[in-house]
C-alpha positions in Angstrom: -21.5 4.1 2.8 -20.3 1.0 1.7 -16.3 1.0 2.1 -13.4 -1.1 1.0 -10.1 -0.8 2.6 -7.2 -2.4 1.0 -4.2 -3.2 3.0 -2.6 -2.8 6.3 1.0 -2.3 7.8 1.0 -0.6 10.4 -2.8 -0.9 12.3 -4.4 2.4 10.4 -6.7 0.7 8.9 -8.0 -1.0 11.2 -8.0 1.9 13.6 -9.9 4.0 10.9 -12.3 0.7 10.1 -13.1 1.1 13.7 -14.3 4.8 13.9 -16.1 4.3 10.2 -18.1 1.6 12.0 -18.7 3.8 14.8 -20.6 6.3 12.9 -22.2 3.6 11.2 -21.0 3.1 7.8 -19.9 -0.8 6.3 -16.3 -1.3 6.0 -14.6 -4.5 4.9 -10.4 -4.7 5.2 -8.6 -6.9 3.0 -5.2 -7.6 3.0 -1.8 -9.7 3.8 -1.7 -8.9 7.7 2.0 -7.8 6.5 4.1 -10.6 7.4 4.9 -11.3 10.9 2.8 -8.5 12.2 -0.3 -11.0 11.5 -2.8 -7.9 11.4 -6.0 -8.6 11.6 -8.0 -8.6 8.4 -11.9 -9.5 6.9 -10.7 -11.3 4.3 -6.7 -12.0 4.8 -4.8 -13.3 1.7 -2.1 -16.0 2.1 -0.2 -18.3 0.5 -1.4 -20.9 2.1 -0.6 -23.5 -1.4 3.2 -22.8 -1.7 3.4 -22.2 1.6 2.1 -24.9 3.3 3.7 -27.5 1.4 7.7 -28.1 2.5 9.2 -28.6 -0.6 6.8 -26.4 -2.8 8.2 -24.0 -0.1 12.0 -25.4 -0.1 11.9 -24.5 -4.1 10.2 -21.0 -2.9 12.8 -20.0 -1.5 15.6 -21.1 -3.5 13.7 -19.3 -6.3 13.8 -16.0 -4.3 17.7 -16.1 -3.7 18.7 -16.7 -7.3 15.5 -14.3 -9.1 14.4 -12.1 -6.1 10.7 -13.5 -7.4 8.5 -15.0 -4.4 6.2 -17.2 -6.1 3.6 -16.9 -2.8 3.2 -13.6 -4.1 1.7 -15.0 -7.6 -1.0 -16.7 -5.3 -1.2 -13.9 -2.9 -2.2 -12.1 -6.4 -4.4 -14.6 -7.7 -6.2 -14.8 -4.1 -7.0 -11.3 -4.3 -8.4 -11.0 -8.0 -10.5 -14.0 -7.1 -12.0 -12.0 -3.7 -12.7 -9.0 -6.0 -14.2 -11.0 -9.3 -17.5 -11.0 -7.6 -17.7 -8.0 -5.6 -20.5 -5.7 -5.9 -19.5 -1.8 -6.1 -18.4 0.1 -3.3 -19.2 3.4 -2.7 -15.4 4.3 -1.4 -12.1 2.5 -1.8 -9.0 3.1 -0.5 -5.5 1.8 -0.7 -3.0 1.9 2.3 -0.6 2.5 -0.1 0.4 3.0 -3.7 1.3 -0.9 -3.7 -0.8 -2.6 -1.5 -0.5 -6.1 -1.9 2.9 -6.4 -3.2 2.4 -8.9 -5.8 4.6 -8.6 -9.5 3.7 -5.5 -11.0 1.6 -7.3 -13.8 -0.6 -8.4 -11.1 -0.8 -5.3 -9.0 -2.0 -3.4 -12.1 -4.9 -5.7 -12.6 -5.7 -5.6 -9.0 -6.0 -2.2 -9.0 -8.3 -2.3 -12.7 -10.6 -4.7 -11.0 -10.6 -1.9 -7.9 -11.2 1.1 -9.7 -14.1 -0.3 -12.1 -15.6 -1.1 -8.3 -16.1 2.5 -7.5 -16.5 6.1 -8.5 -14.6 7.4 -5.1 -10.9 5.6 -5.3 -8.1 7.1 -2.8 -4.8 6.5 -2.1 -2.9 6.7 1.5 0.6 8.4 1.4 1.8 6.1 4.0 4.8 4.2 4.3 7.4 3.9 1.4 6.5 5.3 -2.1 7.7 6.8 -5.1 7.3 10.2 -4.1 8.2 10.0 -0.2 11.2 8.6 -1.5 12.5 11.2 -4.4 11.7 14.4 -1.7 14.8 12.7 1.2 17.2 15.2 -0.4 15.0 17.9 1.3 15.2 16.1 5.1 17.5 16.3 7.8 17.8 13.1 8.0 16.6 9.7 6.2 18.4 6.6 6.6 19.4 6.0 3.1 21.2 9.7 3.2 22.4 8.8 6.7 24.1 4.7 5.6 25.5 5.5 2.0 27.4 1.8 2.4 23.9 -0.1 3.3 21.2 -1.1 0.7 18.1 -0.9 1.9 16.2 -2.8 -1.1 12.9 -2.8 -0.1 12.9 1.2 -0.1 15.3 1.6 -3.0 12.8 -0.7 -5.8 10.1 2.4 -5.1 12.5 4.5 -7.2 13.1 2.3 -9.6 12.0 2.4 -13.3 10.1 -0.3 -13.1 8.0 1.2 -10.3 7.9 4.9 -11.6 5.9 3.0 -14.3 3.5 1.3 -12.0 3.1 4.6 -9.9 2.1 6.0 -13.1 -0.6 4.1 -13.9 -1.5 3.9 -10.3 -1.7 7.6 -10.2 -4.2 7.8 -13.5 -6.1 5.8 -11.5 -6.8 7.7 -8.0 -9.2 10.0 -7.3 -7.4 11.2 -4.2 -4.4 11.6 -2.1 -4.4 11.8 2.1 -1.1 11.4 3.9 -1.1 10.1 7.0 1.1 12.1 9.1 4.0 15.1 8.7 6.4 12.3 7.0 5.0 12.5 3.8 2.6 16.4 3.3 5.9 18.2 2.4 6.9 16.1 -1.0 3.0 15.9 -1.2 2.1 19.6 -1.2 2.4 20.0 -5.1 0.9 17.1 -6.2 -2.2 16.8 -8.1 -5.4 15.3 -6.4 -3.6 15.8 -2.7 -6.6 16.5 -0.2 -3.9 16.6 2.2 -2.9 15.8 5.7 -5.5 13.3 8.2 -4.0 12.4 11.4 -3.9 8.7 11.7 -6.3 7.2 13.8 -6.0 5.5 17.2 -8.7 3.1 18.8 -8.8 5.0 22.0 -11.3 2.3 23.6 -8.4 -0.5 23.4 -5.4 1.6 25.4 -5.6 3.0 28.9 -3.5 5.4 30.7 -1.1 2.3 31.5 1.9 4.0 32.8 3.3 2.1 35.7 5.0 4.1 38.8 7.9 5.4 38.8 9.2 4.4 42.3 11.2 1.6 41.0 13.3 0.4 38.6 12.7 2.3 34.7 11.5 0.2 32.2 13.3 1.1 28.8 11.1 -0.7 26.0 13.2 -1.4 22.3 11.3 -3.4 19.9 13.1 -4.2 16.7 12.2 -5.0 13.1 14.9 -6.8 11.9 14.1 -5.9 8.2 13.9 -2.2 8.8 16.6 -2.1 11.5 18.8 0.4 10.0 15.3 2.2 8.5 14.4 3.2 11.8 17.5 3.5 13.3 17.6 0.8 15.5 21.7 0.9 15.6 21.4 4.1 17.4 19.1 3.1 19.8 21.6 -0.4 20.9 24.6 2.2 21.1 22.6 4.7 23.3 21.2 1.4 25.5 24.8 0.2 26.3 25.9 3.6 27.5 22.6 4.4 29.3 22.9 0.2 31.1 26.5 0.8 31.9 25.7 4.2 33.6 22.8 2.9 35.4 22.9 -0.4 36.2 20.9 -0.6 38.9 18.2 1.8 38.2 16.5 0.8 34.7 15.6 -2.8 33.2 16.0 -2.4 29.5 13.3 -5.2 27.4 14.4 -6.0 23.8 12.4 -7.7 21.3 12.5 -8.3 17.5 10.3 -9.6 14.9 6.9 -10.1 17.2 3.9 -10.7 15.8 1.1 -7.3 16.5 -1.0 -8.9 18.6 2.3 -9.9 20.8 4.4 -6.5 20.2 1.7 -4.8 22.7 1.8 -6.9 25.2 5.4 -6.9 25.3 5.6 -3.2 26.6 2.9 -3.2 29.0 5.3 -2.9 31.9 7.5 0.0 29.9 8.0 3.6 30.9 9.5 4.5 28.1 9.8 3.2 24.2 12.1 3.8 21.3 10.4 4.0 18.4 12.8 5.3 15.3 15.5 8.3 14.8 13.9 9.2 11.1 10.9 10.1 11.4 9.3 14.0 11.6 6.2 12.4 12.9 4.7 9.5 14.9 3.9 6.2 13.2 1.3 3.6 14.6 3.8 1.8 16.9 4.6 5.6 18.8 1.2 6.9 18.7 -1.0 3.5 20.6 2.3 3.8 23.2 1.7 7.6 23.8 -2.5 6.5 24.1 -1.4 4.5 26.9 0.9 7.1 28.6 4.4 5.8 27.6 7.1 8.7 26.7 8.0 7.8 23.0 11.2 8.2 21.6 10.3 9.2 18.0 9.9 12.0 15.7 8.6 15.4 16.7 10.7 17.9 16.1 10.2 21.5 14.9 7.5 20.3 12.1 5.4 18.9 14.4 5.4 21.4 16.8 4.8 23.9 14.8 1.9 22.1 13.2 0.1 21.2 16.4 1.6 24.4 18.2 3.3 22.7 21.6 6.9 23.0 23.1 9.7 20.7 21.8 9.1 17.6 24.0 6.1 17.6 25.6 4.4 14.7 24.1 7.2 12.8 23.0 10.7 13.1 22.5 11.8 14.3 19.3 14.8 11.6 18.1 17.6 12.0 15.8 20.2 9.5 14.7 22.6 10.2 17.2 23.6 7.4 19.7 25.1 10.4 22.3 21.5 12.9 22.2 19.8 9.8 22.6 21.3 8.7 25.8 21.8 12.0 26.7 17.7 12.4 27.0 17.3 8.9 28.3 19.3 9.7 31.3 17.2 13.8 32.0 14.7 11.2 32.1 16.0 8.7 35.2 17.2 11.6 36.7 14.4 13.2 36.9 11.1 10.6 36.8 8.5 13.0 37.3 9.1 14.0 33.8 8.0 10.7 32.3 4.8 11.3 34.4 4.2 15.0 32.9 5.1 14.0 29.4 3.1 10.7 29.4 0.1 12.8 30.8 0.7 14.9 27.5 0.9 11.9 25.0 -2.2 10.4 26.4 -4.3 13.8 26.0 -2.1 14.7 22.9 -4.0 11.9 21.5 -7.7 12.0 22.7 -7.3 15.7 21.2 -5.7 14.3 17.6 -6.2 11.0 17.5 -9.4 10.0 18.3 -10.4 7.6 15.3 -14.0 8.4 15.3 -13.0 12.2 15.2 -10.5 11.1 12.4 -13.1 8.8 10.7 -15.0 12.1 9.7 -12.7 13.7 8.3 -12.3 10.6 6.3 -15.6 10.7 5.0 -15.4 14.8 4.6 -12.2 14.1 2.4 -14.2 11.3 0.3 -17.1 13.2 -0.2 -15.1 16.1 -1.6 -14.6 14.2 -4.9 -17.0 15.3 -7.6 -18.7 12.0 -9.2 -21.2 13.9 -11.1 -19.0 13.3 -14.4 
């Protein structure tokens, strides 16, 4: 099949490009690389005119403050309708995300035109914020919007906006097909129309080893921040728990902090960790939790009663399930110094956990079974 992946935030797509390729199928990924994160793309659209010009750049951003309009977005948009003017149908495409590119909503619609007149087989990822995900939080124990009533968290808050119900509209006339990508986001699916349902994502096993170092020394606690999505992933309670956890232990754990690192950089930069705190939201693992559990860190992240009931194993045992609260947290952090062989058993758990779930060429199937399911004889 010829393939067509459109966007990337978090390494899924790459991941699933990866197992699609393995079973021999011809996959091309197009996208921003997401900001900082730099991933890695086929065809990777920048800015590189407003950006790479100092005062074009200077007036950029001056722009954004007083409008909230990026301009580089305009030729991020015009970058991508260019790429696609010429393209020859695809037999599958699929978006990341309801908004995949982020460009103004004029554009965005006309990207995804241009998309779906390039195929008879067009899904959509649940995956990361969207207008759905976003009007089901009432139902959730926690979600950080619910959790930090005084703190506006605008990049999340413009998915339930009018203006974007109207774009999710037309988005939604569009698709063919709905996968969500992990126990976050099946719930407020369940009852939609088109939902295929839940794929696990997938991990590149070949590019993570069982990595966890010994546990004779000194613990390594790993926290690496976002600074955008600080309080989104609960990053304040992570700092809170650190403090009490490096004033109680001084001498028996180093603690690494890092923020804003490019992808490529991030994974290096807990190669020496034990353990790694991921976010205090989440029902589920996300990419950063899931590649540190291939390698056989314990991940503090979500996996609480959903996902254990889902993949039927005892609270804890592949990762530990984290809620935003500073004293719980620190409160497993130190059952874990106290008692090392635990991060040995658990990380055992994560790595197998994920050969058993993860796999992407296991995953890539049931990509193609989900794509194959919709009926293009009309």
């Amino acid at each position: 099949m010829r393939i067509l992946l459109v966007g990337e935030y978090s390494n899924l797509h790459n991941s699933l490009k990866a197992g699609l390729q393995h079973l021999g199928h011809e996959v091309t990924l197009i996208s921003t690389g997401d900001a900082f994160k730099n991933y890695p793309s086929d065809v990777k659209l920048k800015a590189k005119y407003v950006t790479g010009y100092s005062l074009l750049n200077f007036y950029r951003k001056a722009l954004y403050r007083l409008t909230r309009l990026d301009i580089a977005t305009l030729e991020i948009g015009y970058r991508c309708l260019d790429f696609l003017v010429d393209q020859k149908p695809y037999d599958v495409i699929q978006l990341i995300n309801e908004y995949p590119i982020k460009t103004p909503y004029f554009i965005e619609r006309n990207i995804i035109k241009r998309l779906r007149s390039l195929t008879k087989r067009f899904a959509i990822l649940a995956c990361g914020d969207d207008y759905i995900s976003l009007s089901y939080i009432n139902n959730l124990p926690y979600h950080p919007i619910l959790q930090n009533p005084d703190i506006e968290f605008p990049y999340s808050e413009r998915y339930i906006s009018n203006d974007h119900k109207k774009y999710h509209d037309f988005v939604f006339q569009q698709k063919n097909l709905i996968i969500s990508s992990d126990l976050d986001y099946h719930p407020a699916y369940s009852n939609v129309p088109d939902y295929y349902g839940l794929i696990p994502n997938p991990i590149q096993l070949d590019k993570f080893e069982d990595s966890l170092p010994a546990t004779t020394g000194k613990l390594v606690i790993f926290h690496g921040i976002n600074e955008v999505n600080y309080y989104k992933k609960g990053n304040n309670h992570f700092e809170q728990a650190l403090l009490k956890i490096k004033e109680k232990f001084p001498d028996r754990v180093k603690i690494i902090s890092v923020s804003n690192l490019p992808y490529s950089e991030y994974l290096k930069s807990y190669n020496e960790a034990h353990i790694l705190l991921d976010q205090t939201y989440a029902q589920d693992q996300g990419y950063n939790a899931l590649e540190a559990m291939a390698q056989g860190k314990v991940v503090f992240t979500g996996a609480g009663s959903l996902f254990t009931k889902h993949y039927n194993l005892p609270l804890n045992s592949v990762a530990i399930h984290t809620i935003p609260d500073e004293d719980k947290i620190a409160a497993d952090l130190e059952n874990l110094i106290c008692n090392p062989e635990l991060i040995r058993e658990i990380g055992k758990n994560a790595r197998k956990f994920i050969e058993d779930n993860h796999d992407c060429k296991k995953i890539a199937q049931q990509y193609i079974n989900a794509w194959l399911s919709i009926d293009i004889s009309t």
